[in-house]
Z-matrix of the N, CA and C atoms (Angstrom, degrees):
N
C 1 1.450
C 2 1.535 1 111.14
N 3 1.266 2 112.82 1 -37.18
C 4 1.276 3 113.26 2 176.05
C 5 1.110 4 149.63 3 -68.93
N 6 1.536 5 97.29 4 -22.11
C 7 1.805 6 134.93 5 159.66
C 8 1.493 7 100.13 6 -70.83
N 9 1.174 8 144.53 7 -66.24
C 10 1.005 9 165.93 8 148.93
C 11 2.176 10 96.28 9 -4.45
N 12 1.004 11 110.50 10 -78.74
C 13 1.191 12 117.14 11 165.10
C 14 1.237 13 145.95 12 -42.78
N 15 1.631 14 99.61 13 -30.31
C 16 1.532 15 113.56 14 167.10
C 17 1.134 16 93.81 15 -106.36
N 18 1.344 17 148.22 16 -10.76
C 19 1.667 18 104.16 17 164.96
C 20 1.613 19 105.55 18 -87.05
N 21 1.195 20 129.97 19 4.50
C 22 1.348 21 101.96 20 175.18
C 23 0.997 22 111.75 21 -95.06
N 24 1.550 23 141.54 22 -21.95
C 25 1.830 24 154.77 23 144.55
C 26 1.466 25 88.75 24 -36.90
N 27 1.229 26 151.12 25 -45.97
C 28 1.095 27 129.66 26 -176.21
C 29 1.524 28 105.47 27 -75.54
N 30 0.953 29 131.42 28 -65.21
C 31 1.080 30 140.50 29 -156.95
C 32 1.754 31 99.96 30 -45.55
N 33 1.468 32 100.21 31 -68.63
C 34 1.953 33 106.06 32 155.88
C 35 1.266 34 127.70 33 -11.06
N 36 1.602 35 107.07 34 -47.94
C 37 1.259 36 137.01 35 -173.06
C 38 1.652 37 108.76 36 -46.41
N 39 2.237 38 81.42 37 -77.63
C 40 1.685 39 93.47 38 170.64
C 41 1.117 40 123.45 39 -64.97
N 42 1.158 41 137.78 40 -36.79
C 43 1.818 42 135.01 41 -175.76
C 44 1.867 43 99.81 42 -60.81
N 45 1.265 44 125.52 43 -56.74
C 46 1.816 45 113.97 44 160.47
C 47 1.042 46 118.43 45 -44.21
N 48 1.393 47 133.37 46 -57.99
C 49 1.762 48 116.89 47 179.47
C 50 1.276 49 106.87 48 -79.62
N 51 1.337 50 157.08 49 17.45
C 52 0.922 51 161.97 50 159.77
C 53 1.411 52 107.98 51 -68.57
N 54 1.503 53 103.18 52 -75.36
C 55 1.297 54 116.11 53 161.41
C 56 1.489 55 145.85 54 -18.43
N 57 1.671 56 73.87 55 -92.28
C 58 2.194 57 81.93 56 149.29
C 59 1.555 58 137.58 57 -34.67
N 60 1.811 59 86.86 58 -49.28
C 61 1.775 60 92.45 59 163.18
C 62 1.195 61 118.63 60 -49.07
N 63 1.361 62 128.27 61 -31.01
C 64 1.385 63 125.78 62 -159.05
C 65 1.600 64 111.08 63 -83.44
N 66 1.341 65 121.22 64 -47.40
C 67 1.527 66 130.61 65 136.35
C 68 1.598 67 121.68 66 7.89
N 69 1.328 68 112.53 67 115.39
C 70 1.280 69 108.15 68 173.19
C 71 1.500 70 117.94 69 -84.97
N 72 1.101 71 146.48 70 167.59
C 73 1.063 72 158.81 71 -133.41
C 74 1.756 73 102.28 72 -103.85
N 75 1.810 74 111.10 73 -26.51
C 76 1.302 75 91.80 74 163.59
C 77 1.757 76 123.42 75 -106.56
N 78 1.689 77 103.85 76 2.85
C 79 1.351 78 121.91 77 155.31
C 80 1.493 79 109.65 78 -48.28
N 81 1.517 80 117.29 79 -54.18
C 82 1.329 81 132.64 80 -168.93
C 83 1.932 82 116.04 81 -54.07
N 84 1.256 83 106.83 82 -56.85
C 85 0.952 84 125.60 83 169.40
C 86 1.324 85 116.42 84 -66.93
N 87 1.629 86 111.28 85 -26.37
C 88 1.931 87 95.43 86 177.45
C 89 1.659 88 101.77 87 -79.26
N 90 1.065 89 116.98 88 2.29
C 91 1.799 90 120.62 89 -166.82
C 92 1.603 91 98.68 90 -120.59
N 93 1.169 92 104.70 91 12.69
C 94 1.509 93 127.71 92 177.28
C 95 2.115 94 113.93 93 35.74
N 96 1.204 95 85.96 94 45.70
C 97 1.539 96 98.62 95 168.99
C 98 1.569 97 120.88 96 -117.28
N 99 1.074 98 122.91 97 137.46
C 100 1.702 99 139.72 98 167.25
C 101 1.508 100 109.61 99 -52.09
N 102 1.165 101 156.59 100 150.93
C 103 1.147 102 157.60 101 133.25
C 104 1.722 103 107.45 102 -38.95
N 105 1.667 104 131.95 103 -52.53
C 106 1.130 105 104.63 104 173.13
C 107 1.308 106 141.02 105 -98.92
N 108 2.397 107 95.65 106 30.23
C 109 1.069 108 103.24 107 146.37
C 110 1.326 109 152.35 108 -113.10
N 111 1.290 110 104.85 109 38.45
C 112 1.197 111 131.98 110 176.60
C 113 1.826 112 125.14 111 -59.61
N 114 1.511 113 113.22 112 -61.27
C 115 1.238 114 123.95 113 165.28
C 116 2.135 115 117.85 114 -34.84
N 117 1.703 116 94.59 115 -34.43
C 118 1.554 117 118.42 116 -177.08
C 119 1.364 118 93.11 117 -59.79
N 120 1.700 119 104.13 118 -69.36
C 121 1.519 120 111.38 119 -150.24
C 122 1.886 121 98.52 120 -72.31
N 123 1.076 122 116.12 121 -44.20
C 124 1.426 123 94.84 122 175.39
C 125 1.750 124 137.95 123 -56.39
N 126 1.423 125 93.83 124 -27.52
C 127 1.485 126 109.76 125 -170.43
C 128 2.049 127 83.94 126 -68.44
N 129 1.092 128 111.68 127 -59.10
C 130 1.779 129 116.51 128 165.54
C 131 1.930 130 121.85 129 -0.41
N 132 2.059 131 80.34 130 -57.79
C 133 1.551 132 82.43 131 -177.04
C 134 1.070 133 109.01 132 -103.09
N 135 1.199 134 148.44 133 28.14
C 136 1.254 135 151.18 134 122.31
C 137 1.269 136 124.77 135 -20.03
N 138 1.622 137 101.89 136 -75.63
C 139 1.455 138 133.24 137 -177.82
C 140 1.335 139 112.89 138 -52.24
């Protein structure tokens, strides 16, 4: 179950920075995030 659990928090993981990546740079900033804080804010919605 627990394997099971962390790959789908991962998976979560990638589909948010995925995302974000996709974001332009003044998208980024109207949502008031950095580009290399992205990895931060996703790991965020994980939790």
């Amino acid at each position: 179950m627990n394997l099971v659990r962390s790959y789908q928090s991962w998976r979560r993981y990638r589909e948010t920075v995925n995302e974000l990546n996709r974001l332009s740079q003044r998208e980024l900033a109207d949502l008031g995030i950095a580009r290399t804080d992205i990895p931060t804010v996703a790991r965020r919605t994980v939790m």
